[in-house]
N, C-alpha and C positions, 0 to 999 in steps of 0.2 A: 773439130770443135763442135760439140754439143750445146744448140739454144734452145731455152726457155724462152716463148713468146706470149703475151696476154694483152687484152685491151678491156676498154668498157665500152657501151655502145656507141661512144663519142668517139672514139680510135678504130672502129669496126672497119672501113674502106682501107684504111692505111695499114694497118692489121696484114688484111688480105694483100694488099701492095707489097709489104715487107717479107712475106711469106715467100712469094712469089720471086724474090732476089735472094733470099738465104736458098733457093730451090734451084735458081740459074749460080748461084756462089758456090755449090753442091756442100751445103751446109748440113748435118743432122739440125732436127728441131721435134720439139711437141709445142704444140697449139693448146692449150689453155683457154681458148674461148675468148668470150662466149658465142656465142651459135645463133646467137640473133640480135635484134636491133634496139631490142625492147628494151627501157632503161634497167641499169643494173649498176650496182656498187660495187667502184673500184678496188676496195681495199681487199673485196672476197674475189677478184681476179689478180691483185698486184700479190697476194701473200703464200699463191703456190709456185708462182716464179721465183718470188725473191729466197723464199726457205730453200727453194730446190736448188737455186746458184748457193746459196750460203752452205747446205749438205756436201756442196761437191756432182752432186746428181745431174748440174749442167754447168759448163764453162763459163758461158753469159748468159744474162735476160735481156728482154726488149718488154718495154711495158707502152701503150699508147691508150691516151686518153683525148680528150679536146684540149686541153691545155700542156699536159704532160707533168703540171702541177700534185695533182692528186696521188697519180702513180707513184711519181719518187717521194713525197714523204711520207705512203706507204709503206715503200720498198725497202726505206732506211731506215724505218721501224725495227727491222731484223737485222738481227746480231749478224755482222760481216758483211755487210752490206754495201756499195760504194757505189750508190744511184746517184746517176749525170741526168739532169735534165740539160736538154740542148737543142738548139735553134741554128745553129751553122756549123759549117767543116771544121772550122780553127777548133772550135771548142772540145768536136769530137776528137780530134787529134789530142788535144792539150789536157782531154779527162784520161784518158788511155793513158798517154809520156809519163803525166805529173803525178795522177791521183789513181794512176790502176783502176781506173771503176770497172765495175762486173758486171752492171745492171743500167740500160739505157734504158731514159727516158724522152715520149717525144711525143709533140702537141698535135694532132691531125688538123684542128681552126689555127693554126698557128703555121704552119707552114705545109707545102704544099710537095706532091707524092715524089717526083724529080729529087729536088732539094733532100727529104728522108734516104733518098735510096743513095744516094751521093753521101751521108751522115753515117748511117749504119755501114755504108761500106768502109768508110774510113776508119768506121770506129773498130768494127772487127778486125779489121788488117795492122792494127797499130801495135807495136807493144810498148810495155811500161819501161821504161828507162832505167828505172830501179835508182842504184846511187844514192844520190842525196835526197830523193823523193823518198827510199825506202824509211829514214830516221820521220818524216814528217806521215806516214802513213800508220806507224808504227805509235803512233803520238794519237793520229786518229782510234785506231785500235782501242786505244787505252780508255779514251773517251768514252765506250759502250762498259765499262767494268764500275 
């Protein structure tokens, strides 16, 4: 599995935290930045991860901001897009089973590096259930035409 990962400088420690498990997970990744601390705008970090899951060019993304707010409605700006923002395990599970998302989203002032790495690990390991989630995602689809 190939990730997409970005933050803005509000996601920068947690950034590097997640890096650091997709790396013991022996996960492919490119890093998206940014490279320092200095304030910058999410949308010009959340819009080459999201294009690049939406091309096919990565499997998932991980976007982190302080909230995780800004990132995924970003993220879901882009056509095929299916950005979770999320704050617990159940939820990480429950975007994967239900809603296929491709593109996680997660708050750094919002929850703390433990709890993330428990999040994205679940979430990468999960897969989509498909079945009757398929007719409802296929609905979402439709929604960006």
């Amino acid at each position: 599995m190939k990730i997409a990962i970005s933050s803005d400088h509000g996601g920068n420690k947690l950034r590097h935290e997640i890096i650091q498990l997709l790396v013991e997970l022996n996960m492919e990744y490119v890093d998206f930045g940014p490279d320092t601390d200095d304030s910058v705008d999410y949308p010009d970090f959340a819009e080459p991860v999201a294009t690049g899951v939406a091309l096919g060019n990565f499997d998932r993304g991980i976007l982190i901001c302080g909230t995780g707010i800004g990132m995924s409605i970003a993220a879901n700006k882009v056509k095929g897009i299916r950005c979770a923002l999320v704050h617990d395990v159940f939820s990480a599970k429950a975007t994967r089973q239900h809603n296929d998302s491709n593109v996680l989203a997660l708050g750094e002032r919002v929850i703390g590096p433990g709890l993330a790495r428990e999040i994205v690990t679940t979430w990468l390991k999960t897969p989509f259930e498909g079945g009757r989630h398929e007719r409802r995602i296929g609905k979402l689809m439709e929604l960006e035409e």
